[in-house]
mmCIF file of the C-alpha atoms, coordinates in Angstrom:
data_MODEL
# 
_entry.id   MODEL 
# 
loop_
_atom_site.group_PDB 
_atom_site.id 
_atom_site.type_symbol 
_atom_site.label_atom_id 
_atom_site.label_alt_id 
_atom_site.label_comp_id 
_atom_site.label_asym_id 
_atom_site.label_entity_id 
_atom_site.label_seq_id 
_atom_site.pdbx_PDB_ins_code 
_atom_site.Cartn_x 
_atom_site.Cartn_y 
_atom_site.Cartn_z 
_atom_site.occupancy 
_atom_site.B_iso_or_equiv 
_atom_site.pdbx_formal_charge 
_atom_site.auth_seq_id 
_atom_site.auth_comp_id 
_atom_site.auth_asym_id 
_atom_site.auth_atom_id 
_atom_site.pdbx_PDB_model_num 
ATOM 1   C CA . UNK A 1 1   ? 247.475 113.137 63.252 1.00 0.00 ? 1   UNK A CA 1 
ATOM 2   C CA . UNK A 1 2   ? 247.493 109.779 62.144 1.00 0.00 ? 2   UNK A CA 1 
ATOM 3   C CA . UNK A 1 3   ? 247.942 108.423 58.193 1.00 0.00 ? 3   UNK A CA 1 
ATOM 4   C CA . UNK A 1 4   ? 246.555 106.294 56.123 1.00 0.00 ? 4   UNK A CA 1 
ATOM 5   C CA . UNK A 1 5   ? 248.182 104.855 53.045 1.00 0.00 ? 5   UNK A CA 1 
ATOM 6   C CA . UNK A 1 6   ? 245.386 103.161 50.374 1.00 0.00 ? 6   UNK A CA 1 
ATOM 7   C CA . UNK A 1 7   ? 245.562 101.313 47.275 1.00 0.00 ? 7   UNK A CA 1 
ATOM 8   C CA . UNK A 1 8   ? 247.948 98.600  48.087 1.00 0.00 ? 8   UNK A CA 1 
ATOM 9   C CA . UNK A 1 9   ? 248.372 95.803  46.176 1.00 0.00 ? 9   UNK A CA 1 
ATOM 10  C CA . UNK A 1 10  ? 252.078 94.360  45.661 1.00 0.00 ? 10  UNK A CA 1 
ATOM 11  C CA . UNK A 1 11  ? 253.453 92.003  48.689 1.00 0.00 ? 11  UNK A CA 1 
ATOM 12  C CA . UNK A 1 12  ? 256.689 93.330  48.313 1.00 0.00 ? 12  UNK A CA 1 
ATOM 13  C CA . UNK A 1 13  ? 255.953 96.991  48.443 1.00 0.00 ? 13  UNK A CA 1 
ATOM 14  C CA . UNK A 1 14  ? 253.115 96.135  51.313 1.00 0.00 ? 14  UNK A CA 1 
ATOM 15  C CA . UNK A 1 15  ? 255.887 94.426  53.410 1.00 0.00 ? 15  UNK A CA 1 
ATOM 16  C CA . UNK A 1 16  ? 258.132 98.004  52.757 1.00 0.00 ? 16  UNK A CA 1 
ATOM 17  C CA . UNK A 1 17  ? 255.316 100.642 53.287 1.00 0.00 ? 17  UNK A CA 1 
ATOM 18  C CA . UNK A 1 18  ? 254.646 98.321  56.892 1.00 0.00 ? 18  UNK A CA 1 
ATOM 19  C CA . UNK A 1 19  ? 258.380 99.195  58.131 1.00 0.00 ? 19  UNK A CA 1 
ATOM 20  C CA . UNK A 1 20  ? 257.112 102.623 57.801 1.00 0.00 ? 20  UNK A CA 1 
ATOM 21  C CA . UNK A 1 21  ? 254.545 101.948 59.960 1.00 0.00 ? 21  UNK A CA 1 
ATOM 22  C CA . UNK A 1 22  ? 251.535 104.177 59.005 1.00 0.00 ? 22  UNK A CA 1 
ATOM 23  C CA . UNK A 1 23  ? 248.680 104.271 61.261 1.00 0.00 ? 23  UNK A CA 1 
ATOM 24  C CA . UNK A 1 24  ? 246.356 102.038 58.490 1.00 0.00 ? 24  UNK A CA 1 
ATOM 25  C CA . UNK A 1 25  ? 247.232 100.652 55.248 1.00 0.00 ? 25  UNK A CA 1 
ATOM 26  C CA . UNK A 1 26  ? 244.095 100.429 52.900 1.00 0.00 ? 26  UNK A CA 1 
ATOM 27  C CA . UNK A 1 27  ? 242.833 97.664  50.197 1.00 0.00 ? 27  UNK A CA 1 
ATOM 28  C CA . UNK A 1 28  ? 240.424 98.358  47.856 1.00 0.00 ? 28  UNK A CA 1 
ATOM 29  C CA . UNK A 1 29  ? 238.067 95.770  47.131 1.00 0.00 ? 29  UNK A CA 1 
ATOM 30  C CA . UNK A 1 30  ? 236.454 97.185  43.993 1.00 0.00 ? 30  UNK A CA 1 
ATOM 31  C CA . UNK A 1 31  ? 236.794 95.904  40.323 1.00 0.00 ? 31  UNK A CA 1 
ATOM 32  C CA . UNK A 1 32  ? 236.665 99.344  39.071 1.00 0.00 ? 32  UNK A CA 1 
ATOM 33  C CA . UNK A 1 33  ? 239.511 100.779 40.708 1.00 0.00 ? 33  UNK A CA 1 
ATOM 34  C CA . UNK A 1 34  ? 242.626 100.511 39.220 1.00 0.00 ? 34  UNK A CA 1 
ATOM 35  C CA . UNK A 1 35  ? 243.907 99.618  42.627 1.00 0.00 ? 35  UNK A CA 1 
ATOM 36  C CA . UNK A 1 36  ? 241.494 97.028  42.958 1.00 0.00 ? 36  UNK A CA 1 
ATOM 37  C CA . UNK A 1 37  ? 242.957 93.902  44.666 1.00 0.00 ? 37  UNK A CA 1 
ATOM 38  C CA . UNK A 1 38  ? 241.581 90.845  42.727 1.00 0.00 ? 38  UNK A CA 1 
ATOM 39  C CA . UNK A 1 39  ? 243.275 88.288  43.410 1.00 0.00 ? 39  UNK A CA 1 
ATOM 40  C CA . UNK A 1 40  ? 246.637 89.513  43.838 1.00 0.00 ? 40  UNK A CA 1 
ATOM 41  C CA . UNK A 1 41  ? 246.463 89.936  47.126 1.00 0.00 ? 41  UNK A CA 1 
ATOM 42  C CA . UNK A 1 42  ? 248.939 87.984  49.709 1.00 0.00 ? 42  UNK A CA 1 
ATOM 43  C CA . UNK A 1 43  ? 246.846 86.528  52.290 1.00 0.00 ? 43  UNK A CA 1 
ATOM 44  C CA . UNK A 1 44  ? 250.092 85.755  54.393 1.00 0.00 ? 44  UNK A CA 1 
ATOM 45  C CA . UNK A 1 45  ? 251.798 89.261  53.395 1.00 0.00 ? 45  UNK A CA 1 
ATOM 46  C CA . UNK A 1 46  ? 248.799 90.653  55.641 1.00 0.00 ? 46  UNK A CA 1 
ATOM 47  C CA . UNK A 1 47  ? 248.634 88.377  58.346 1.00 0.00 ? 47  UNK A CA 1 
ATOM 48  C CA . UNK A 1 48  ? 252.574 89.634  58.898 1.00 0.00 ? 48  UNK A CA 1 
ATOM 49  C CA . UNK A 1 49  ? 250.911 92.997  59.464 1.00 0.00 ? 49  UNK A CA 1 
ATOM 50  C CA . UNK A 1 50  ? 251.567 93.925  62.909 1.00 0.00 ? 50  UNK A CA 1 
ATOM 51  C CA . UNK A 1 51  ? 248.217 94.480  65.093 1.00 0.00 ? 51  UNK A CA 1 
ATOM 52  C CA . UNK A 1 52  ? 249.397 98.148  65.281 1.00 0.00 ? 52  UNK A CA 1 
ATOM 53  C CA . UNK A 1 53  ? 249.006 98.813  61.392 1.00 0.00 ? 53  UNK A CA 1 
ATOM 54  C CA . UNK A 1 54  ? 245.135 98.464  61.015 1.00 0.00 ? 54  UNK A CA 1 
ATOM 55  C CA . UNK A 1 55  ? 243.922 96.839  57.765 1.00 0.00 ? 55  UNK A CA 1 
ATOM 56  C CA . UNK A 1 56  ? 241.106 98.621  56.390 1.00 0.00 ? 56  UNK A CA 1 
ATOM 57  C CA . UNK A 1 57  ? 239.277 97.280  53.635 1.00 0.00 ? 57  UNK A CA 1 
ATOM 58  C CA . UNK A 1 58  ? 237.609 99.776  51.220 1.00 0.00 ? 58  UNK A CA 1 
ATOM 59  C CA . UNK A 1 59  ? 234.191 98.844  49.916 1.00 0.00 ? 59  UNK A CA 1 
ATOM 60  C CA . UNK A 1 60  ? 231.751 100.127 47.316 1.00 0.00 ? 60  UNK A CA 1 
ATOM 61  C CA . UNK A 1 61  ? 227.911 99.225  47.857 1.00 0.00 ? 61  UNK A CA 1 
ATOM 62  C CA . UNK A 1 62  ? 228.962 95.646  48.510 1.00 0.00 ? 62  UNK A CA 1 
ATOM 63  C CA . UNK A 1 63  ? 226.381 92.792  50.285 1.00 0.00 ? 63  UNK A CA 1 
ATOM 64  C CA . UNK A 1 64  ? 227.269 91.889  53.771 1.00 0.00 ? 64  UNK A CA 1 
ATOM 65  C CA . UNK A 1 65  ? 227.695 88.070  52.775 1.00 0.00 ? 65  UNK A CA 1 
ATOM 66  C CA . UNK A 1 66  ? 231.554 90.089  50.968 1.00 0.00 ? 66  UNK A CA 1 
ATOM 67  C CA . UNK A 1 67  ? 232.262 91.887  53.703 1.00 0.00 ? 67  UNK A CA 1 
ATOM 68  C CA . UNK A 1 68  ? 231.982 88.703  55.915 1.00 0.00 ? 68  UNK A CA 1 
ATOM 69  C CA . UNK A 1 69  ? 234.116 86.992  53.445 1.00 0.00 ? 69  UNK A CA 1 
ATOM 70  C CA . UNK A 1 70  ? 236.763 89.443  53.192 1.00 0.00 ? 70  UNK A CA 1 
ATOM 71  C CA . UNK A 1 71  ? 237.395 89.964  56.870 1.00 0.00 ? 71  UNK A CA 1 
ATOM 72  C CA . UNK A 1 72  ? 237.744 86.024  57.119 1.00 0.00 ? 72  UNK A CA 1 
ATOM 73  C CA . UNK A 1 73  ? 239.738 85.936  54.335 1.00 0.00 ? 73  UNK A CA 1 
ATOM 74  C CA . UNK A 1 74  ? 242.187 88.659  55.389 1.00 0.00 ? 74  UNK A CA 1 
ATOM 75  C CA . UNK A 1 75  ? 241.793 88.942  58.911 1.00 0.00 ? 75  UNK A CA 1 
ATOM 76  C CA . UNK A 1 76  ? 240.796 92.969  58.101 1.00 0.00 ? 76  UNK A CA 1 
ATOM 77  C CA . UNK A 1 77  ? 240.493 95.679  60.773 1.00 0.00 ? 77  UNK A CA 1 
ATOM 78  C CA . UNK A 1 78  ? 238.733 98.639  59.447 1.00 0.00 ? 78  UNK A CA 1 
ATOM 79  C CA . UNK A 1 79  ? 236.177 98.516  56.800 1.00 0.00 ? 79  UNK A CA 1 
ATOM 80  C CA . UNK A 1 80  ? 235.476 101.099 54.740 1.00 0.00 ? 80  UNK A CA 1 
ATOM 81  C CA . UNK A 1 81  ? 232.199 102.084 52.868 1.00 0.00 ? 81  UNK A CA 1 
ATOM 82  C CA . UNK A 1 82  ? 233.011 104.207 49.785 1.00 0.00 ? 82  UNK A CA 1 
ATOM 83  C CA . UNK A 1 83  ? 229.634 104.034 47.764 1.00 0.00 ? 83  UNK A CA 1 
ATOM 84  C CA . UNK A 1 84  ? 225.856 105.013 48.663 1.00 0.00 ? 84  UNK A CA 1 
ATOM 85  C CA . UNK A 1 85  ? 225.759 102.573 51.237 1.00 0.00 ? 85  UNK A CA 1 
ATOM 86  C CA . UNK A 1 86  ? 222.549 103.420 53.766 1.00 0.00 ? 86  UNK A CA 1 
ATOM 87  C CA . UNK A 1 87  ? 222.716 103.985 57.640 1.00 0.00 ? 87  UNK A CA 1 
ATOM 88  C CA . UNK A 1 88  ? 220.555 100.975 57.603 1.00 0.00 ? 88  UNK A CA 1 
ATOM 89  C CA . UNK A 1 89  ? 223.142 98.945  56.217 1.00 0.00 ? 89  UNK A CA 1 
ATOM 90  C CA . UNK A 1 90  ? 226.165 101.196 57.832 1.00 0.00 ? 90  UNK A CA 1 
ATOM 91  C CA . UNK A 1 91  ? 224.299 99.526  60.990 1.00 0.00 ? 91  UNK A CA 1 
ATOM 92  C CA . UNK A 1 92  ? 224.313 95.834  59.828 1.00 0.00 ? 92  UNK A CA 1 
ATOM 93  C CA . UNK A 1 93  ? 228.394 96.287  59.331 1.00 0.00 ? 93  UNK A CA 1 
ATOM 94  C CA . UNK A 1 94  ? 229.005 98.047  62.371 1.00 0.00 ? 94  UNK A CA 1 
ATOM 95  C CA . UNK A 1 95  ? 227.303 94.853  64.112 1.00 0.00 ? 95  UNK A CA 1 
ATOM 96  C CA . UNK A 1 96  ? 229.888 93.033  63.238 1.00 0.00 ? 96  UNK A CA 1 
ATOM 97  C CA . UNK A 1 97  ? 232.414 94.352  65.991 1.00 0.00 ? 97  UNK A CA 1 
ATOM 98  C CA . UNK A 1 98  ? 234.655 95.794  63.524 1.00 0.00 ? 98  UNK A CA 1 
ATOM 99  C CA . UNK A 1 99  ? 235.370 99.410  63.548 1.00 0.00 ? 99  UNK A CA 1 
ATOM 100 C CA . UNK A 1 100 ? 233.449 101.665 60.590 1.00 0.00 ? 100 UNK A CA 1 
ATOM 101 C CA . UNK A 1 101 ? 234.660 104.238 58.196 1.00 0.00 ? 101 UNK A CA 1 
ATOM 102 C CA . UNK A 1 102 ? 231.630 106.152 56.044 1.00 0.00 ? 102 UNK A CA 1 
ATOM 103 C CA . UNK A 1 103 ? 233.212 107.921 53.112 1.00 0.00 ? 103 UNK A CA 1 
ATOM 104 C CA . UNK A 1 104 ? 231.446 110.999 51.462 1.00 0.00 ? 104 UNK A CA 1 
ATOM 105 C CA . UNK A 1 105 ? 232.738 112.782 48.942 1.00 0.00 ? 105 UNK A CA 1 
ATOM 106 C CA . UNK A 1 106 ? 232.434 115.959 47.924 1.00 0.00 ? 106 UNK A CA 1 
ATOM 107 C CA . UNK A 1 107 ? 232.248 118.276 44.988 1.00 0.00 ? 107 UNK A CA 1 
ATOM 108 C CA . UNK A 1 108 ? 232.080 121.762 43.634 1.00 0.00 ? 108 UNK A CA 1 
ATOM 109 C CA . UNK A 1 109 ? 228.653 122.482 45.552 1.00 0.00 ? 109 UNK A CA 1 
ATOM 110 C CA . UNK A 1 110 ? 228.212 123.708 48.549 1.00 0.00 ? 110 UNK A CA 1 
ATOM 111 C CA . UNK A 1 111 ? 228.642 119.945 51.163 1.00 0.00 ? 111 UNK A CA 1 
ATOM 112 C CA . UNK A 1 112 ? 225.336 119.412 53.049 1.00 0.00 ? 112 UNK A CA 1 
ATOM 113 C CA . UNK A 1 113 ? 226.531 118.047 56.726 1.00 0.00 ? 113 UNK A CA 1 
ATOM 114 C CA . UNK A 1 114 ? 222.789 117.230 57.044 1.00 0.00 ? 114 UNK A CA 1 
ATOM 115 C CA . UNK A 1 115 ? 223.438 113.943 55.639 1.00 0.00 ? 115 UNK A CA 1 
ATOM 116 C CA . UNK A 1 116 ? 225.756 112.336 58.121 1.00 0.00 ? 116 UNK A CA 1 
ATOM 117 C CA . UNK A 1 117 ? 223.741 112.686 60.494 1.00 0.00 ? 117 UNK A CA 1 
ATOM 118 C CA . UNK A 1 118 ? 221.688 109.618 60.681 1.00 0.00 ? 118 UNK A CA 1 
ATOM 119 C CA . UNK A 1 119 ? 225.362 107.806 60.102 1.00 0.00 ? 119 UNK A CA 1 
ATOM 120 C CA . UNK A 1 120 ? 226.691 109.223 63.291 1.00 0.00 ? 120 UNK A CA 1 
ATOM 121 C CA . UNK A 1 121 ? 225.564 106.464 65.451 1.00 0.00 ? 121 UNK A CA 1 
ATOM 122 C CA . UNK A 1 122 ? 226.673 103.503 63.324 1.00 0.00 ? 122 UNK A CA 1 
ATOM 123 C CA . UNK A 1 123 ? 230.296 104.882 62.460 1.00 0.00 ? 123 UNK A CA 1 
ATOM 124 C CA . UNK A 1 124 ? 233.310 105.721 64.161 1.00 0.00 ? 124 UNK A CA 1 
ATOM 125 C CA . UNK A 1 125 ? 234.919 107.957 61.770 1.00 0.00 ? 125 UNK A CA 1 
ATOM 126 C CA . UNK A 1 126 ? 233.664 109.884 58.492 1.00 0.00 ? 126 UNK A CA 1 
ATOM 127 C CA . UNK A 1 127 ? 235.985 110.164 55.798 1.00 0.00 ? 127 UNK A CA 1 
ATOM 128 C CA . UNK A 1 128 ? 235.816 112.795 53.147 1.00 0.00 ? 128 UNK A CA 1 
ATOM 129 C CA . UNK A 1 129 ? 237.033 112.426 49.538 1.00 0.00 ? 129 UNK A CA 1 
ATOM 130 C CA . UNK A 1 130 ? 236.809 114.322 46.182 1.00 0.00 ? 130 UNK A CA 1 
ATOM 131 C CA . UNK A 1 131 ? 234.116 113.429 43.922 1.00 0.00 ? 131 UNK A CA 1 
ATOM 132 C CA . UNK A 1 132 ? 234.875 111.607 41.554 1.00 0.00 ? 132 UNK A CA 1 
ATOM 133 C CA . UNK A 1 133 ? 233.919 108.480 39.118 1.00 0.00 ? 133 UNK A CA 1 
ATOM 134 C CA . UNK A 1 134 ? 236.155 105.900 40.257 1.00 0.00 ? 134 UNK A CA 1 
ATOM 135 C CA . UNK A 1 135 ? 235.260 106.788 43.527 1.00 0.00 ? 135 UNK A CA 1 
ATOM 136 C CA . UNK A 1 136 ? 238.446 108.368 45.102 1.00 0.00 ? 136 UNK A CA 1 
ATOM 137 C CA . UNK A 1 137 ? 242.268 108.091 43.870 1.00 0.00 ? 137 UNK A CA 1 
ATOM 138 C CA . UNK A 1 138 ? 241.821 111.014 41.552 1.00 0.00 ? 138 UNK A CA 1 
ATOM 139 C CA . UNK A 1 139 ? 244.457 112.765 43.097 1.00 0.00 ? 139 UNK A CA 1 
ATOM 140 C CA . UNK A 1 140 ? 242.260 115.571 43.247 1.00 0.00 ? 140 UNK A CA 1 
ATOM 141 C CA . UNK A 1 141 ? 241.271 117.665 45.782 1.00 0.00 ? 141 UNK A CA 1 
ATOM 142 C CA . UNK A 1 142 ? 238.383 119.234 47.263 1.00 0.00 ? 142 UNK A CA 1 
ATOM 143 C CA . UNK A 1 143 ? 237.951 123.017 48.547 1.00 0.00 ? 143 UNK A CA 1 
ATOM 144 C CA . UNK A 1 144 ? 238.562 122.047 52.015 1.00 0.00 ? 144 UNK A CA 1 
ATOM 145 C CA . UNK A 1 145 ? 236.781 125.518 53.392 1.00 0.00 ? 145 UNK A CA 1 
ATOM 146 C CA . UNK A 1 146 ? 233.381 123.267 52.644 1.00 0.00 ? 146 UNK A CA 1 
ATOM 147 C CA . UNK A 1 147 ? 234.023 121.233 55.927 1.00 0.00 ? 147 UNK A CA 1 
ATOM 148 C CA . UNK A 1 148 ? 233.881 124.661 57.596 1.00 0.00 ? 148 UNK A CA 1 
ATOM 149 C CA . UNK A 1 149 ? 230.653 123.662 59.045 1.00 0.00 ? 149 UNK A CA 1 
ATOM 150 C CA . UNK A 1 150 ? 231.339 120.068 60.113 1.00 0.00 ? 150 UNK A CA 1 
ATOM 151 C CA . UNK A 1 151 ? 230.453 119.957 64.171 1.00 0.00 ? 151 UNK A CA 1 
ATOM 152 C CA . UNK A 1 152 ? 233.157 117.472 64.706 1.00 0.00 ? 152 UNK A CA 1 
ATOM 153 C CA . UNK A 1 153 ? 230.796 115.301 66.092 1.00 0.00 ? 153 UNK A CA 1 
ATOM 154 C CA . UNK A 1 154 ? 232.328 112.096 64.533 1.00 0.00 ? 154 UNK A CA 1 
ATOM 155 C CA . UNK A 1 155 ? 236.566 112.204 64.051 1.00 0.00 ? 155 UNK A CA 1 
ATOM 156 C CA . UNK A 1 156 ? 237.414 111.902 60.057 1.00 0.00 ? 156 UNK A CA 1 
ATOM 157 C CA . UNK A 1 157 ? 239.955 111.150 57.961 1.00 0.00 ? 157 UNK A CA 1 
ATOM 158 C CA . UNK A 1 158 ? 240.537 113.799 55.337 1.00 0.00 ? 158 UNK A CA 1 
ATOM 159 C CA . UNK A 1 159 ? 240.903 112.631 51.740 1.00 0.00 ? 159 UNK A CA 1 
ATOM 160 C CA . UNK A 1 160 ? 241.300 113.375 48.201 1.00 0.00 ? 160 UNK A CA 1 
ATOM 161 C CA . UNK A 1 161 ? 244.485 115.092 46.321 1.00 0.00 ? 161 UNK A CA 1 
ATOM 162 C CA . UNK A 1 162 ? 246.889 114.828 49.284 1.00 0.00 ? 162 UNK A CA 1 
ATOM 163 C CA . UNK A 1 163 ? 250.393 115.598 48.698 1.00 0.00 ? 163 UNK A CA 1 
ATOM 164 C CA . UNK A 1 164 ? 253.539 116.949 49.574 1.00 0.00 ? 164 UNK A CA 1 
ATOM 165 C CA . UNK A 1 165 ? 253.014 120.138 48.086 1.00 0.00 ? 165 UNK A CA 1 
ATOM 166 C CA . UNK A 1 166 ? 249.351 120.673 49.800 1.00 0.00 ? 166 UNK A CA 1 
ATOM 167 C CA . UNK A 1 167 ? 250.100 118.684 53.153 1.00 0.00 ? 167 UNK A CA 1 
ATOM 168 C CA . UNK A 1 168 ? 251.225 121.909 54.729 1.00 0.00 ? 168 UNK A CA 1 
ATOM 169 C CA . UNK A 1 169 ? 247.491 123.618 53.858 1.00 0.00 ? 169 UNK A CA 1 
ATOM 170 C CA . UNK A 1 170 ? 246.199 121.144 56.796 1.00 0.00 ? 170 UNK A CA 1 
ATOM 171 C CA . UNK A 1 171 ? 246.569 124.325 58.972 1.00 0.00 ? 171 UNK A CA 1 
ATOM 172 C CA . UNK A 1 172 ? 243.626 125.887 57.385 1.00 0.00 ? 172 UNK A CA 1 
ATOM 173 C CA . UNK A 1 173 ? 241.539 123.247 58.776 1.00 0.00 ? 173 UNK A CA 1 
ATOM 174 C CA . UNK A 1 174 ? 242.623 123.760 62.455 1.00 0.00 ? 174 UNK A CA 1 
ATOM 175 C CA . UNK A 1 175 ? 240.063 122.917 64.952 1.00 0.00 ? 175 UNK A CA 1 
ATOM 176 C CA . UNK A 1 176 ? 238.535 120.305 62.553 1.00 0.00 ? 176 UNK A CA 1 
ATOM 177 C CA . UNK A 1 177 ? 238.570 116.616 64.517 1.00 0.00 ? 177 UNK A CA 1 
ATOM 178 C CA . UNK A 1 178 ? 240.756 114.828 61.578 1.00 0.00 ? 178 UNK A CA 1 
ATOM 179 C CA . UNK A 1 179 ? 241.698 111.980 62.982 1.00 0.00 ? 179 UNK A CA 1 
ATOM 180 C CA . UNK A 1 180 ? 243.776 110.985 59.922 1.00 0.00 ? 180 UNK A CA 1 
ATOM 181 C CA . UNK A 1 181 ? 244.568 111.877 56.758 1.00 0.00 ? 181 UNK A CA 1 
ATOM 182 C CA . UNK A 1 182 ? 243.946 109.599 53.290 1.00 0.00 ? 182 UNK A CA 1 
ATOM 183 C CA . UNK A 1 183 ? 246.680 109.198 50.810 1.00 0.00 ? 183 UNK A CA 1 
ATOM 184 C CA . UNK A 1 184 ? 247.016 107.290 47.782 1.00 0.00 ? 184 UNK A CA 1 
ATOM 185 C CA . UNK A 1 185 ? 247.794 108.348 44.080 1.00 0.00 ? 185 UNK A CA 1 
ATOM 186 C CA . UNK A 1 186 ? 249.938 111.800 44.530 1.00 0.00 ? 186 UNK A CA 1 
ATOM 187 C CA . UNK A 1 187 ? 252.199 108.616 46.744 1.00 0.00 ? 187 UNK A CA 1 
ATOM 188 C CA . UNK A 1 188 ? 252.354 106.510 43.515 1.00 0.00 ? 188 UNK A CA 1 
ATOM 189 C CA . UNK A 1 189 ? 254.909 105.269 40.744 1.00 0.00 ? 189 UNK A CA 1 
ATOM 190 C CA . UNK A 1 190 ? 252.251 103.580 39.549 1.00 0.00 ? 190 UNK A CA 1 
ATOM 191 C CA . UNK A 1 191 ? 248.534 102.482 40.341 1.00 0.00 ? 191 UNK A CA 1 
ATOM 192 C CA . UNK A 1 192 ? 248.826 100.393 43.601 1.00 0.00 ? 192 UNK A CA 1 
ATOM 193 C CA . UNK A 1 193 ? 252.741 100.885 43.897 1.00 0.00 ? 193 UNK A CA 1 
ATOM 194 C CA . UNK A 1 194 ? 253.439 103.731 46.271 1.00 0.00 ? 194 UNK A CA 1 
ATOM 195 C CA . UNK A 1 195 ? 256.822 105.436 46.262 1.00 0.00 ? 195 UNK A CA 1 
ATOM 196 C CA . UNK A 1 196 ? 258.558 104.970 49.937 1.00 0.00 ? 196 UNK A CA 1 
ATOM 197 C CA . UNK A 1 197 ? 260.508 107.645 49.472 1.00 0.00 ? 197 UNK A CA 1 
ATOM 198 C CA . UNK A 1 198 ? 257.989 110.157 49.745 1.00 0.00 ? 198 UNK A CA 1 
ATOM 199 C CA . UNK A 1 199 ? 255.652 108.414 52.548 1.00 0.00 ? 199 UNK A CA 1 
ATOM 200 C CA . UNK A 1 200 ? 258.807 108.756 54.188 1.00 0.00 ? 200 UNK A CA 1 
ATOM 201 C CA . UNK A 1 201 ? 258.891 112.413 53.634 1.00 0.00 ? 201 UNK A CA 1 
ATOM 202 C CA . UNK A 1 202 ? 255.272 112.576 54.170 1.00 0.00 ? 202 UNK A CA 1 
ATOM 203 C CA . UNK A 1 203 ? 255.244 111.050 57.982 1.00 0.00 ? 203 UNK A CA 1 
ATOM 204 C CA . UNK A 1 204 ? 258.547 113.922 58.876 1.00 0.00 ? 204 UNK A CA 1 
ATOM 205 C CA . UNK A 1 205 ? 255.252 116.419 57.713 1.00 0.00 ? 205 UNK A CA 1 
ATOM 206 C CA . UNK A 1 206 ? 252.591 115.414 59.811 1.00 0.00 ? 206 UNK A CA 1 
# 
């Protein structure tokens, strides 16, 4: 299983987290986040990402002209679409060449797997977070028994409330295709710092 860590944002603790190598390290392009990236983010701190360490960029209902931009800009990997973003315009990103994560989140209702499915063909992995209105890094999570009728079609990273207290619950969800899982705020000292110390705990877990 691989990991993702999101909500970077300081060089220094970007350039720490990468000797841990995680599988992807996440940005969050979105001014309501409290993770967002603005303009504190090291262009040359991420080009001395090594190619195995994917950069994802997370996006929320953005136009194609930023996603261009910030995969110029940052020489990103993965990009990630975190809003209500369409399978239309899933499709228009995917044509880019880069790989595609579609994030849905989910809530206290029952999770309708209907819905991915015109996404299928324009993604190459789902990702599924808690509902919330920030959109993710609640540090909550969802009643994972909702994926129980996911057809594990399309890989996914798993999202949401992730920590070192619930990581172990992953065994529940064997013989779901998680790819990866998603953490971010339960990691934290702060918004956008993570605390190595427990990623480092984390990846003996997993």
């Amino acid at each position: 299983m691989k990991l993702k860590v999101c909500g970077m944002r300081d060089s220094q603790n970007i350039r720490e987290l990468t000797m841990l190598k995680p599988d992807y390290i996440g940005f969050i392009f979105y001014s309501a986040s409290p993770r967002n990236v603005g303009e504190v983010l090291s262009r040359s701190v991420l080009q001395e990402i090594p190619s195995e360490v994917k950069k994802v960029g997370v996006f929320v209902n953005p136009s194609l002209h930023e996603i261009k931009w910030q995969i110029k800009t940052y020489g990103l990997d993965v990009i990630q679409l975190h809003g209500e973003e369409t399978p239309e315009f899933t499709a228009e990103v995917k044509a880019l060449g880069i790989e595609v994560i579609k994030a849905f989140s989910i809530g206290n209702e029952d999770f309708d797997a209907s819905q991915l499915e015109p996404y299928k063909k324009h993604v190459d992995f789902f990702l599924f977070d808690t509902r919330s209105k920030l959109k993710g890094g609640s540090g909550e999570a969802f009643d994972w028994s909702r994926l129980k009728d996911y057809d594990n079609e399309v890989p996914f990273f798993l999202s949401g409330g992730l920590s070192l207290k619930n990581i172990g619950n992953l065994k529940e969800l064997k013989g779901l295709n998680i790819h990866a899982i998603d953490v971010n705020s339960r990691f934290e000292i702060s918004p956008g710092m993570k605390d190595l110390e427990m990623i480092k705990e984390l990846k003996t877990k997993i």
